[in-house]
C-alpha positions in Angstrom: -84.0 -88.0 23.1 -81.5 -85.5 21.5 -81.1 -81.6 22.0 -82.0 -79.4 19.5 -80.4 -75.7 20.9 -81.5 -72.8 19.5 -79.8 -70.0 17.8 -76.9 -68.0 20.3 -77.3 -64.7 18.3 -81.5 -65.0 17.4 -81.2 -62.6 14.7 -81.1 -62.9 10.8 -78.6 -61.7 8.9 -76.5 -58.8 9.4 -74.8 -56.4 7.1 -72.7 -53.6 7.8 -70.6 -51.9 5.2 -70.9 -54.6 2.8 -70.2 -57.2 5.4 -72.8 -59.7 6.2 -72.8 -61.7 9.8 -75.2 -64.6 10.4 -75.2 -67.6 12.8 -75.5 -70.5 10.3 -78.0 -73.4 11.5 -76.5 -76.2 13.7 -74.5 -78.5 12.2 -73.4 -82.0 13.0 -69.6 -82.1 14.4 -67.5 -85.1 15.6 -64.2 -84.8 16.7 -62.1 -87.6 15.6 -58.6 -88.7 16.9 -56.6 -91.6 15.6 -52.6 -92.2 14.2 -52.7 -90.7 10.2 -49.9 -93.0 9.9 -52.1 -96.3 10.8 -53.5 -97.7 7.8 -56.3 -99.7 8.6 -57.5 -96.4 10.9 -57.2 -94.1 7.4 -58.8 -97.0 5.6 -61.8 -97.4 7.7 -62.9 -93.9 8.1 -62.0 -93.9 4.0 -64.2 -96.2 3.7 -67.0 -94.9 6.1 -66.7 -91.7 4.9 -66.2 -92.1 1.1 -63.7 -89.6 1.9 -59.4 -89.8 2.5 -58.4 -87.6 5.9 -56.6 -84.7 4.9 -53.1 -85.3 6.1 -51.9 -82.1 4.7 -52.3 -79.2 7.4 -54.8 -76.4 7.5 -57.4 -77.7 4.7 -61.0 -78.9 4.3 -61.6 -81.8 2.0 -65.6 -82.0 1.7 -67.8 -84.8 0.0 -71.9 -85.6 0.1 -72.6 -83.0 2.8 -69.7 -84.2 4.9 -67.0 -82.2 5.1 -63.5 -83.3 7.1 -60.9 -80.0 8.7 -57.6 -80.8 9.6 -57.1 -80.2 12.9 -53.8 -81.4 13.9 -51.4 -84.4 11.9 -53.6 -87.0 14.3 -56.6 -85.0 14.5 -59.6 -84.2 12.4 -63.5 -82.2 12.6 -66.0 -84.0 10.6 -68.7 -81.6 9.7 -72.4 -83.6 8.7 -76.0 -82.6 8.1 -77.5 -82.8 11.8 -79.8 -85.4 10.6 -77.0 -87.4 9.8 -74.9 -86.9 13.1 -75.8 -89.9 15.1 -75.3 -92.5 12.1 -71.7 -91.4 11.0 -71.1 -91.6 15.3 -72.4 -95.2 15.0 -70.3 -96.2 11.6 -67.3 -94.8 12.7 -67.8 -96.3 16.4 -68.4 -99.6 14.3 -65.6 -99.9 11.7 -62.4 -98.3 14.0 -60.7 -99.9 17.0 -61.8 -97.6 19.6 -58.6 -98.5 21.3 -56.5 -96.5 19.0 -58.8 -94.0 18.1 -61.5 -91.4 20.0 -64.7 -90.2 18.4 -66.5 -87.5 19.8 -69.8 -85.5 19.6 -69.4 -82.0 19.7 -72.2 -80.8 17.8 -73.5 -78.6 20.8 -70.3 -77.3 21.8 -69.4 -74.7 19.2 -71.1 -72.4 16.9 -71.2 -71.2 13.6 -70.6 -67.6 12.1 -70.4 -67.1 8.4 -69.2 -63.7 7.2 -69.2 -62.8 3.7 -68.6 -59.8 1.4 -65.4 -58.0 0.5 -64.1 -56.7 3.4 -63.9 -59.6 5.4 -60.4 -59.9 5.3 -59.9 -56.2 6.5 -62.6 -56.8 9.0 -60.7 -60.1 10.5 -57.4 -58.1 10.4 -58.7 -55.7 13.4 -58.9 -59.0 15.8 -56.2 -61.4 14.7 -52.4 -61.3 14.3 -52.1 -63.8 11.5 -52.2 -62.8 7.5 -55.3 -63.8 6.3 -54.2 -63.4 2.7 -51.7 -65.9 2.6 -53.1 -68.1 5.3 -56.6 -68.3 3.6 -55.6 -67.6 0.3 -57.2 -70.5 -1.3 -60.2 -72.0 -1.6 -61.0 -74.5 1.6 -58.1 -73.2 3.6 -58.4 -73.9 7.3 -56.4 -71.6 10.3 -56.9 -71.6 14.1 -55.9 -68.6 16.2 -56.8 -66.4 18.8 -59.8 -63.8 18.1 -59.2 -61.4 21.0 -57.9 -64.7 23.5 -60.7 -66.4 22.1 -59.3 -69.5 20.0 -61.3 -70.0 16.7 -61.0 -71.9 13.9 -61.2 -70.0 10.6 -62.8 -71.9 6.9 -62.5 -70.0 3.7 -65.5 -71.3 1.6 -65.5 -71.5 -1.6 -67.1 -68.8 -3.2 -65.7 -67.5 -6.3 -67.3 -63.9 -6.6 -67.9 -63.3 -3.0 -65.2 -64.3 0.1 -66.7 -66.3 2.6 -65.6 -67.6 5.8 -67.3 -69.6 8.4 -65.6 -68.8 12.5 -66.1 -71.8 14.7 -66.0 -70.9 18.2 -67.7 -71.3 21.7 -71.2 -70.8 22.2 -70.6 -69.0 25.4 -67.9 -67.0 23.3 -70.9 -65.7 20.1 -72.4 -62.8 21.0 -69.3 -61.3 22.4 -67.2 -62.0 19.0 -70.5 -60.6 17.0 -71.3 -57.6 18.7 -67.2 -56.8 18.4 -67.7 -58.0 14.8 -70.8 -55.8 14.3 -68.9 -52.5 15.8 -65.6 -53.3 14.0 -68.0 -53.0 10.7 -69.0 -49.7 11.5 -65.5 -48.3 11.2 -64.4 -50.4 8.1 -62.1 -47.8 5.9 -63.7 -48.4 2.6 
C-alpha cells in the first residue's frame, strides 16, 4: 500500500505583483548518503542512474526525469517521477553496499513551492540573509538557508525568459512560508 498525501496549500496558483506561488505535485525524493571519494559507490549509482553525482557543491545535474542536488560532499537528493520512486529505491538498494552507503525515502517529508516571475529575487531578499544573485546566478544552482528559522533548500530552474525557483521545505512548515510569501507580495516595490 503506499500514501498518496494531498496538497499542503489546496489552492491553484497564485500571483501577486507579477509573482506566481504554487505547490508543485508530489514528487519522488530519496536521500542518498555514501563516500564521493569511493569509486565503486559513484560507479554504481552512475550506472543506476545514467547520471555522475555532482561532486561540485550547490548544483543540480538532471537527466530522464531524475534529477540529483548536492547536498553536502557525501550527500545527495535524488528527485524522480513518483511513479518511479519505489524502483530507483529498489536499484539503488540492489547495486550499492548498504554498509557504506544509506538510501532513504523522503518523498512525504518535504514539499514543493515553485515561484516564478521577475521579482522573485527581491521577494526572497525580504526572508533570507544570503545574495541570491550571486548564489543562484546560474542556471540549476542549488543553496540551503534559513527562511525565517525555517531551513530550506533553494533550486533555480532553468528558465531562460522567466526566473524560476522551486523552495523545498517541511510540510508542517508550507502554509506558514506561503501566507508570509503571499503578504510579502503585496508590498513588492516595483
Amino acid at each position: 500500500m503506499s500514501l498518496n498525501p494531498d496538497s499542503v496549500l489546496k489552492v491553484n496558483s497564485t500571483k501577486f505583483n507579477g509573482v506566481s506561488i504554487k505547490e508543485r505535485d508530489l514528487v519522488g525524493k530519496i536521500n542518498l548518503r555514501g563516500k564521493s571519494t569511493d569509486k565503486e559507490f559513484m560507479k554504481n549509482v552512475g550506472s543506476v542512474l545514467d547520471l555522475v553525482l555532482p561532486i561540485e557543491p550547490n548544483v543540480r545535474v538532471s537527466n530522464n526525469n531524475i534529477n540529483i542536488i548536492w547536498l553536502s560532499p557525501n550527500e545527495w537528493l535524488i528527485e524522480t517521477p513518483n511513479n518511479e520512486t519505489q524502483k530507483v529505491l529498489t536499484l539503488l538498494k540492489s547495486a550499492l553496499n548498504l554498509q557504506k552507503s544509506a538510501i532513504t525515502d523522503v518523498s512525504f517529508n518535504r514539499t514543493v513551492l515553485r515561484l516564478e516571475g521577475d521579482q522573485v529575487f527581491t521577494l526572497l531578499s525580504k526572508f533570507l540573509v544570503i545574495n541570491l544573485d550571486e548564489v543562484l546566478k546560474k542556471d540549476y544552482c542549488v543553496a540551503q538557508t534559513i527562511f525565517i528559522k525555517i531551513p530550506i533548500l533553494l533550486i533555480r530552474n532553468n528558465n531562460n525568459e522567466t526566473t524560476s525557483v522551486d523552495i523545498h521545505l517541511n510540510r508542517s512548515h508550507t502554509k506558514y512560508v506561503y501566507e508570509l510569501l503571499i503578504d510579502g507580495c503585496k508590498i513588492l516595490n516595483i
